[in-house]
MDTraj code that builds the backbone (N, CA, C; nanometers):
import mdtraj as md
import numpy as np

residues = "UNK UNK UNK UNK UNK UNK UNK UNK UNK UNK UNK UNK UNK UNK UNK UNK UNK UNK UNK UNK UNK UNK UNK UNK UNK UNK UNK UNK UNK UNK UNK UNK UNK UNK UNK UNK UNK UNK UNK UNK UNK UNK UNK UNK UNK UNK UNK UNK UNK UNK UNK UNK UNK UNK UNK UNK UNK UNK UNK UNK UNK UNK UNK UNK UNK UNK UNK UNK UNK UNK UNK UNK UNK UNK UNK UNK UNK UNK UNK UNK UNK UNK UNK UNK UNK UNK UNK UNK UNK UNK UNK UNK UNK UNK UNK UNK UNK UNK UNK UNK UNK UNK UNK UNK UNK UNK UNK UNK UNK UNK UNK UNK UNK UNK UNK UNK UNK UNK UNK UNK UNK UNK UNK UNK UNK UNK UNK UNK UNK UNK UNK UNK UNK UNK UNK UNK UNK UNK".split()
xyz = np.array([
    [-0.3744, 0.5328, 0.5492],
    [-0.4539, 0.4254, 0.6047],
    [-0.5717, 0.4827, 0.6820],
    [-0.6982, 0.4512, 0.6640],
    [-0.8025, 0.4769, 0.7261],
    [-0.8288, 0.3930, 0.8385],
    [-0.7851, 0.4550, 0.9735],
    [-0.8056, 0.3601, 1.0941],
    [-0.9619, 0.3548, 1.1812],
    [-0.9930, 0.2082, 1.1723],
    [-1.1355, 0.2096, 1.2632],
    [-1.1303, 0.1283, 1.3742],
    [-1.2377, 0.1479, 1.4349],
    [-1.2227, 0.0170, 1.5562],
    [-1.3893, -0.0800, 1.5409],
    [-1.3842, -0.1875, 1.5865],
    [-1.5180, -0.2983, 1.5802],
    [-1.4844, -0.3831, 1.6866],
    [-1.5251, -0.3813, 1.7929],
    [-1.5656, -0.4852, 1.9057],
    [-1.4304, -0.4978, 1.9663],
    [-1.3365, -0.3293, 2.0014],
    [-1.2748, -0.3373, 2.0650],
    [-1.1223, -0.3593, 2.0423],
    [-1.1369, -0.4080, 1.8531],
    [-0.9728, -0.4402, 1.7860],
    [-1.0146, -0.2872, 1.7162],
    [-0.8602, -0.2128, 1.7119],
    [-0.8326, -0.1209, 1.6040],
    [-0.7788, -0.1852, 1.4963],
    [-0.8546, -0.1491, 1.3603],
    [-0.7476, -0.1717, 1.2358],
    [-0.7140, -0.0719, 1.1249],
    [-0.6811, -0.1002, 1.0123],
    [-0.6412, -0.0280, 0.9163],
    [-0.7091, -0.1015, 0.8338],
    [-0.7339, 0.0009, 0.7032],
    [-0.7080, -0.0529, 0.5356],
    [-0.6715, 0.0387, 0.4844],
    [-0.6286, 0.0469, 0.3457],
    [-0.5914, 0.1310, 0.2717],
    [-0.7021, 0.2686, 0.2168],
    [-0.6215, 0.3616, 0.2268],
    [-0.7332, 0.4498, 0.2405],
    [-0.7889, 0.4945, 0.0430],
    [-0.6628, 0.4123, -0.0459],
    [-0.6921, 0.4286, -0.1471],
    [-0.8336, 0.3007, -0.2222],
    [-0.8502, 0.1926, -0.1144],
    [-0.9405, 0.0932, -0.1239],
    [-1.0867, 0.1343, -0.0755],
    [-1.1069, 0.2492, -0.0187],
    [-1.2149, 0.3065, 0.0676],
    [-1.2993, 0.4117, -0.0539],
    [-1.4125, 0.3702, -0.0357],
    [-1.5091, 0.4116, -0.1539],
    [-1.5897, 0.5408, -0.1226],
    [-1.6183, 0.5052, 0.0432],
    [-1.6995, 0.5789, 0.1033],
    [-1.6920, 0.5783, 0.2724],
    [-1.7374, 0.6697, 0.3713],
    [-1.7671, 0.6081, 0.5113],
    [-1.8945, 0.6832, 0.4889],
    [-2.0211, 0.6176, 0.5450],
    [-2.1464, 0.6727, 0.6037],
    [-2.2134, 0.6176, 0.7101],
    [-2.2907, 0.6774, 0.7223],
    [-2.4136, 0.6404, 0.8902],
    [-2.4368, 0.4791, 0.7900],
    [-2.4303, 0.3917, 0.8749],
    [-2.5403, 0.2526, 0.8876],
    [-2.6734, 0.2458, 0.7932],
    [-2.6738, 0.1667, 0.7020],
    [-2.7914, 0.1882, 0.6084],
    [-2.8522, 0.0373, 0.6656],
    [-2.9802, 0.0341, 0.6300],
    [-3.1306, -0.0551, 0.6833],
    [-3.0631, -0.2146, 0.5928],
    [-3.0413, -0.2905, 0.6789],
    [-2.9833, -0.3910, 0.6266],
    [-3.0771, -0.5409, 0.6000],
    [-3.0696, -0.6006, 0.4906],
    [-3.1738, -0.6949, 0.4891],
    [-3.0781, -0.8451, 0.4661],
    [-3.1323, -0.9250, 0.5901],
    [-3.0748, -1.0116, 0.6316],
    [-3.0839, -1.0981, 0.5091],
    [-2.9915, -1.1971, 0.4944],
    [-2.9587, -1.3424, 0.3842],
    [-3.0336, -1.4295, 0.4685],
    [-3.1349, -1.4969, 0.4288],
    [-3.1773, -1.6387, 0.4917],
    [-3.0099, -1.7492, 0.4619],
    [-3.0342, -1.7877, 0.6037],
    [-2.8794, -1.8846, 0.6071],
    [-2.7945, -1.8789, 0.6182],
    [-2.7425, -1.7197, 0.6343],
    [-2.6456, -1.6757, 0.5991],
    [-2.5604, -1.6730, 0.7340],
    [-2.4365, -1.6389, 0.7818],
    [-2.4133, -1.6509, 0.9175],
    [-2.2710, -1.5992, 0.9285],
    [-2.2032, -1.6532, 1.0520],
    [-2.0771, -1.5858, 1.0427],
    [-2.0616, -1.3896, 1.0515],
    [-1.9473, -1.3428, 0.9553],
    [-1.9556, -1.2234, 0.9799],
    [-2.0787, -1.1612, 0.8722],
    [-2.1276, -1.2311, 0.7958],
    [-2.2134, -1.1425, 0.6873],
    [-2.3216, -1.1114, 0.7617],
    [-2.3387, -0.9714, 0.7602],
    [-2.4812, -0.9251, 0.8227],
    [-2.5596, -0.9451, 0.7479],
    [-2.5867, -0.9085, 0.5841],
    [-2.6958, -0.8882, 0.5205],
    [-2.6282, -0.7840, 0.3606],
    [-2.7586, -0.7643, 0.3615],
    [-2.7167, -0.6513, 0.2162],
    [-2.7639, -0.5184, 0.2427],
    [-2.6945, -0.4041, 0.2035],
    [-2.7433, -0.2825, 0.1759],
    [-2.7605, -0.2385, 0.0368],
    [-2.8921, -0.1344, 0.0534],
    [-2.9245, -0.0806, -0.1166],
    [-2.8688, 0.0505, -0.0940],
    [-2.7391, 0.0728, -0.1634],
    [-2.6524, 0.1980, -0.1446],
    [-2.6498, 0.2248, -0.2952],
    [-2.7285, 0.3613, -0.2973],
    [-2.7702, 0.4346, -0.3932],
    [-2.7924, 0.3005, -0.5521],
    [-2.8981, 0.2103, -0.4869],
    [-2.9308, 0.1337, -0.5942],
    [-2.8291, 0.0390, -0.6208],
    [-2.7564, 0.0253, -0.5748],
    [-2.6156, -0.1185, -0.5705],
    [-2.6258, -0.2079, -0.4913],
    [-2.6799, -0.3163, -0.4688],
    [-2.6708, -0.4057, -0.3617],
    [-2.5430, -0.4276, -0.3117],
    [-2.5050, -0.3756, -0.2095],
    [-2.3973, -0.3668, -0.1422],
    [-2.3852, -0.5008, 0.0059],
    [-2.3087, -0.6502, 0.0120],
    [-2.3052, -0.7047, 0.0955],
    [-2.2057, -0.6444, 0.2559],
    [-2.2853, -0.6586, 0.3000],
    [-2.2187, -0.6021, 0.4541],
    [-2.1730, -0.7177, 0.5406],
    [-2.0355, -0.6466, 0.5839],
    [-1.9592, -0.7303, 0.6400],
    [-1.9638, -0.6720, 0.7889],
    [-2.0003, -0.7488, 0.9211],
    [-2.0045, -0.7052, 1.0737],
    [-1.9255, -0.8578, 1.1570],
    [-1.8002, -0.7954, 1.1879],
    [-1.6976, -0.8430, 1.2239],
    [-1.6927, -0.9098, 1.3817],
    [-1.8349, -0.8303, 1.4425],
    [-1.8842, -0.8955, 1.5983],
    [-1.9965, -0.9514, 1.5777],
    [-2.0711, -0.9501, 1.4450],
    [-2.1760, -1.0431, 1.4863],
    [-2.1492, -1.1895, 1.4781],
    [-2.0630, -1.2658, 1.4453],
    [-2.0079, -1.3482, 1.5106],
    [-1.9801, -1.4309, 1.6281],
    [-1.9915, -1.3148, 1.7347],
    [-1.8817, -1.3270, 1.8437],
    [-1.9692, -1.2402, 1.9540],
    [-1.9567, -1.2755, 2.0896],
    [-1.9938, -1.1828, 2.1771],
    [-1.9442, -1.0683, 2.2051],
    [-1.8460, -1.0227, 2.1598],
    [-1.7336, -0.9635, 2.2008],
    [-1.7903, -0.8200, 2.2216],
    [-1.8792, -0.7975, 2.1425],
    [-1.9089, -0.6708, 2.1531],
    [-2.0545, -0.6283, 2.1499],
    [-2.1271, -0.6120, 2.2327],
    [-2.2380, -0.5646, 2.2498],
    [-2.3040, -0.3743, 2.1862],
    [-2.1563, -0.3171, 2.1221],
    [-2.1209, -0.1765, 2.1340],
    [-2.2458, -0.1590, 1.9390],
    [-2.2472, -0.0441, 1.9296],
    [-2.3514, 0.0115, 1.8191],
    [-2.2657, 0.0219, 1.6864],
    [-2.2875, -0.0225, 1.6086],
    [-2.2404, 0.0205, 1.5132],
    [-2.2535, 0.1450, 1.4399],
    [-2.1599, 0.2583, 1.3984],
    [-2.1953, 0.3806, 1.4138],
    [-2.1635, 0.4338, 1.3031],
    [-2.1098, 0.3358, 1.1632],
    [-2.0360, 0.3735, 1.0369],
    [-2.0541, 0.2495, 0.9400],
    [-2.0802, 0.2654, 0.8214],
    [-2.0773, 0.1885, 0.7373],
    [-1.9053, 0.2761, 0.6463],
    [-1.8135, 0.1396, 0.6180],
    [-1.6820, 0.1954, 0.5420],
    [-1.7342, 0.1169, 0.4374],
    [-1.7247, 0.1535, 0.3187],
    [-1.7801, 0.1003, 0.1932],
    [-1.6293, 0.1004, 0.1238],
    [-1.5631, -0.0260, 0.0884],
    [-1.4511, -0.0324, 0.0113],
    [-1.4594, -0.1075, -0.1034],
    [-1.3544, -0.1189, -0.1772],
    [-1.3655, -0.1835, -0.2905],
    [-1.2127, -0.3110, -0.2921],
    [-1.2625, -0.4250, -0.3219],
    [-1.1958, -0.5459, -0.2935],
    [-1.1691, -0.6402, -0.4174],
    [-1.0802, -0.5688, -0.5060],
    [-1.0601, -0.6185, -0.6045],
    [-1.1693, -0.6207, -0.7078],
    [-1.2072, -0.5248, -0.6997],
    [-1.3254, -0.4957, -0.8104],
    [-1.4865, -0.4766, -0.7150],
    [-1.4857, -0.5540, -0.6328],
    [-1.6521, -0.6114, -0.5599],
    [-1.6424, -0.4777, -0.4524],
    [-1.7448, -0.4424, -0.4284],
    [-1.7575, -0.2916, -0.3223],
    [-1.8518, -0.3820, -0.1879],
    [-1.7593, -0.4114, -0.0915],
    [-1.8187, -0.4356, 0.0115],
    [-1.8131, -0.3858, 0.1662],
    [-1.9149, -0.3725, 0.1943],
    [-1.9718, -0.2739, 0.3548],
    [-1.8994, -0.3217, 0.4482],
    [-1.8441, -0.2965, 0.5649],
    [-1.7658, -0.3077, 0.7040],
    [-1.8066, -0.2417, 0.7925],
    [-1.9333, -0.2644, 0.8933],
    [-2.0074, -0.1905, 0.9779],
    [-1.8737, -0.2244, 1.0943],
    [-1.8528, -0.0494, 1.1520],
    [-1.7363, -0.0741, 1.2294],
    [-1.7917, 0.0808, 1.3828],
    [-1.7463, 0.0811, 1.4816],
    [-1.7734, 0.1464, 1.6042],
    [-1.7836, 0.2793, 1.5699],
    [-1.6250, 0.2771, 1.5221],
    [-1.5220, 0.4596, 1.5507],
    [-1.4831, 0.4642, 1.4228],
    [-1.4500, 0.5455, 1.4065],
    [-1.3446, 0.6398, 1.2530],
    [-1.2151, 0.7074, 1.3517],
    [-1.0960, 0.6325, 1.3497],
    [-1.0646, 0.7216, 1.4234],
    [-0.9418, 0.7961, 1.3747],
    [-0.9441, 0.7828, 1.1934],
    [-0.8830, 0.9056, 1.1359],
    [-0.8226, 0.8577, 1.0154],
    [-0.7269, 0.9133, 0.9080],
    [-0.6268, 0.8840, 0.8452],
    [-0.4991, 0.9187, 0.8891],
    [-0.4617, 0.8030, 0.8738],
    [-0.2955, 0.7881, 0.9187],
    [-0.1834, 0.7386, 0.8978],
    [-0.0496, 0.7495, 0.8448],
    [0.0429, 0.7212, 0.7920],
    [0.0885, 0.6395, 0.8547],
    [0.0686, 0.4867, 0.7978],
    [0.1142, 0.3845, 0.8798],
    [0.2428, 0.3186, 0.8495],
    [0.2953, 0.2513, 0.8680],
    [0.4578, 0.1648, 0.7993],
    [0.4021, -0.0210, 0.8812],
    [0.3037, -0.0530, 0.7842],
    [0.3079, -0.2482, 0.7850],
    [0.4142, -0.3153, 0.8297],
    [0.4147, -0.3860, 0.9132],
    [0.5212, -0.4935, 0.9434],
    [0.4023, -0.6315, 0.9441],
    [0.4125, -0.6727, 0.7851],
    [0.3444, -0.7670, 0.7549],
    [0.3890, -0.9169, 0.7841],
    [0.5200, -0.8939, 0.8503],
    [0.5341, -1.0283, 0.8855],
    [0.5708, -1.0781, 0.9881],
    [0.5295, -0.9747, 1.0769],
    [0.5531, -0.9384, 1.2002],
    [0.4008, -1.0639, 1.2904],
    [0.4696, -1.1288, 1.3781],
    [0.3632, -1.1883, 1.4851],
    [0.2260, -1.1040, 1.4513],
    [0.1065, -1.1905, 1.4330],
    [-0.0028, -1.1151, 1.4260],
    [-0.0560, -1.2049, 1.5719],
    [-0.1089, -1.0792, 1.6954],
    [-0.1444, -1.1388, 1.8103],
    [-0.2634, -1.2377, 1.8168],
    [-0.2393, -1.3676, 1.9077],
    [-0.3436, -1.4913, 1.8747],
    [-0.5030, -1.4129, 1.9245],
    [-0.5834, -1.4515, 1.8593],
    [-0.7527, -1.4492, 1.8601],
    [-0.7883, -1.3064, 1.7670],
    [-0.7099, -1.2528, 1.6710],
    [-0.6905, -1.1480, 1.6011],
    [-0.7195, -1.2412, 1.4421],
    [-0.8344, -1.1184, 1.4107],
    [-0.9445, -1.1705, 1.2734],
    [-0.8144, -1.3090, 1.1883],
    [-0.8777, -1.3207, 1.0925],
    [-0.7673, -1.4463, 1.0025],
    [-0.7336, -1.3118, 0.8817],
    [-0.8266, -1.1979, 0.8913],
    [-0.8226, -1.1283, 0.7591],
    [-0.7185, -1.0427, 0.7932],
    [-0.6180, -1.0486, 0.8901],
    [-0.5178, -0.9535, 0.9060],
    [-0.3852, -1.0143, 0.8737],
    [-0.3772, -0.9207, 0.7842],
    [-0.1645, -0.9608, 0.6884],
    [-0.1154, -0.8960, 0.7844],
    [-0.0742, -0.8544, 0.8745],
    [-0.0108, -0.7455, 0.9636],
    [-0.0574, -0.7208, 1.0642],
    [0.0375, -0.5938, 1.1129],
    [0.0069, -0.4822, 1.2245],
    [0.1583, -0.3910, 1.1584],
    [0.0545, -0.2747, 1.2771],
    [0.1254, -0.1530, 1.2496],
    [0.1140, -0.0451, 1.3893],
    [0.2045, 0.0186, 1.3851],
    [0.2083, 0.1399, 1.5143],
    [0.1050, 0.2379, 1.4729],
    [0.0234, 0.3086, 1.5117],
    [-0.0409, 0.4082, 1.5201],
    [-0.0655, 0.4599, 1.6449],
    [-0.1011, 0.6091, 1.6467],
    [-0.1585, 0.7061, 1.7597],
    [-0.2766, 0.6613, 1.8525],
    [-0.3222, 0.5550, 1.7605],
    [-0.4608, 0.4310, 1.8538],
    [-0.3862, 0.3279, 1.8686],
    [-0.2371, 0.3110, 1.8950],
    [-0.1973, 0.1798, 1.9410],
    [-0.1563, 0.0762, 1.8215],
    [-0.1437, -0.0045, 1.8194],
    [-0.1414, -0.1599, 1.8067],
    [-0.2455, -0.1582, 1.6877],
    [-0.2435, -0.1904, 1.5473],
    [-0.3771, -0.1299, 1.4647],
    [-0.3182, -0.3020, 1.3506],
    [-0.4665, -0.3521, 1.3350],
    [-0.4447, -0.4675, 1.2872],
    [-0.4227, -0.4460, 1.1658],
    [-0.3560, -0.4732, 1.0133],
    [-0.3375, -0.4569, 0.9056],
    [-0.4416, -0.5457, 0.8024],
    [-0.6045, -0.4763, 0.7326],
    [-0.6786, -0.5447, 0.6816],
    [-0.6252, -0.5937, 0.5626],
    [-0.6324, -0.7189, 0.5011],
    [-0.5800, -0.7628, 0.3408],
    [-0.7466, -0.7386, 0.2819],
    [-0.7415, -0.5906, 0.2422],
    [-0.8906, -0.5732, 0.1991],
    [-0.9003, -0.6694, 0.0712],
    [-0.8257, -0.6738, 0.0374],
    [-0.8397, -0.8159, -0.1256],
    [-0.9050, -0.9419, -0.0742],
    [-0.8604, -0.9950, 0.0609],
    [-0.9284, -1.1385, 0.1349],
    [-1.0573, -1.1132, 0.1502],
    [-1.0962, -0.9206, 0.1584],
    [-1.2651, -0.9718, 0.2384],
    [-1.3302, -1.0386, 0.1486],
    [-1.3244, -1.0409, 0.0111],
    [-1.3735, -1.1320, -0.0622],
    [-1.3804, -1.3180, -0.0528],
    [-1.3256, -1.2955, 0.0083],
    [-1.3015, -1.4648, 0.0692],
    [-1.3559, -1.4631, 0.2160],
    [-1.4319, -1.4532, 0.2840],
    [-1.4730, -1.4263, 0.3922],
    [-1.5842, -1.5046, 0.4230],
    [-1.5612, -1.6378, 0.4442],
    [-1.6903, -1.7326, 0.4184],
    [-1.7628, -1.7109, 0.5671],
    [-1.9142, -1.7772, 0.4985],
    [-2.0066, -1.7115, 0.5969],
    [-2.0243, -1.7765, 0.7291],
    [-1.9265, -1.8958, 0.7734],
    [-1.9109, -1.9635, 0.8649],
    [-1.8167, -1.8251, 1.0212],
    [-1.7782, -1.7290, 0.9104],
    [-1.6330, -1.6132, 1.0035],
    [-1.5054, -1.6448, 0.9657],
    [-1.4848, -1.7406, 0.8646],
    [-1.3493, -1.7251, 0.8309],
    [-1.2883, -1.6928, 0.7367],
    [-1.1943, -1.6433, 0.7280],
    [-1.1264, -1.5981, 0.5854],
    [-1.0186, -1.7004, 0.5396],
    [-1.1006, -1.7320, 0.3942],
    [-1.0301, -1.8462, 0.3148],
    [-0.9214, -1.7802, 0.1907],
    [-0.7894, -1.7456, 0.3031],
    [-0.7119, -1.6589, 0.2198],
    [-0.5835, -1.7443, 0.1109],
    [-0.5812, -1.8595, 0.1886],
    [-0.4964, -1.9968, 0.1299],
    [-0.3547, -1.9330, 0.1784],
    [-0.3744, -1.9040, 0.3065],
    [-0.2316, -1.9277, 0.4091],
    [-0.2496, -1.9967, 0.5230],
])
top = md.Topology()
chain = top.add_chain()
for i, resn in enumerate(residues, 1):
    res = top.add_residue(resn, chain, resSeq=i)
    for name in ("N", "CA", "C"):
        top.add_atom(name, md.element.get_by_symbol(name[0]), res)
traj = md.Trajectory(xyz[None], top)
């Protein structure tokens, strides 16, 4: 599991769903667009949609310092996130209480060396309407 942090929540995804991590690429905003979608990146000629999980929300005033480029059931989409703060062998307890005001895109949690680490259903970010919510049909 590739663990990151964004506006203060640690999470996970699968580290076999992860395409790429790089520096923040020049992002060009969607007229209308809102919620968590920042915009699009041109990553090596692919229009790549970027997903920023505090622009939403006040929660975090902090820099975004990583673009994680994954792949979500075929579609390769961006997750501008704080920290990288490693790979790590996690064990999901997916049906375990997920704590209240914690994203809708989390199937889980899990123990890690950063604590308390939210479990991403990288398959939902595809459902991630541009209002901030994830329309996962649970």
């Amino acid at each position: 599991w590739l663990v990151f942090s964004f506006g203060g929540c640690v999470a996970a995804i699968p580290v076999d769903a992860v395409e790429e991590v790089s520096q923040p690429l020049p992002v060009s905003r969607v007229p209308c667009a809102g919620g968590w979608l920042r915009g699009l990146v041109n990553l090596r000629g692919q229009v790549v949609p970027v997903i920023d999980f505090c622009a939403a929300s006040e929660s975090s005033k902090d820099k975004n310092e990583f673009l994680v480029v994954v792949n979500a059931e075929g579609a390769t989409i961006g997750i501008e996130v704080q920290a990288i703060h490693g790979v790590f062998t996690l064990v999901p307890q997916p049906h375990e209480h997920i704590p209240a005001g914690w994203l809708p895109l989390f199937s889980g949690v899990a123990r890690s060396p950063c604590g308390l680490v939210g479990i991403i259903d990288h398959s939902a970010l595809l459902a991630v309407g541009v209002d901030g919510n994830a329309h996962t049909g649970r």
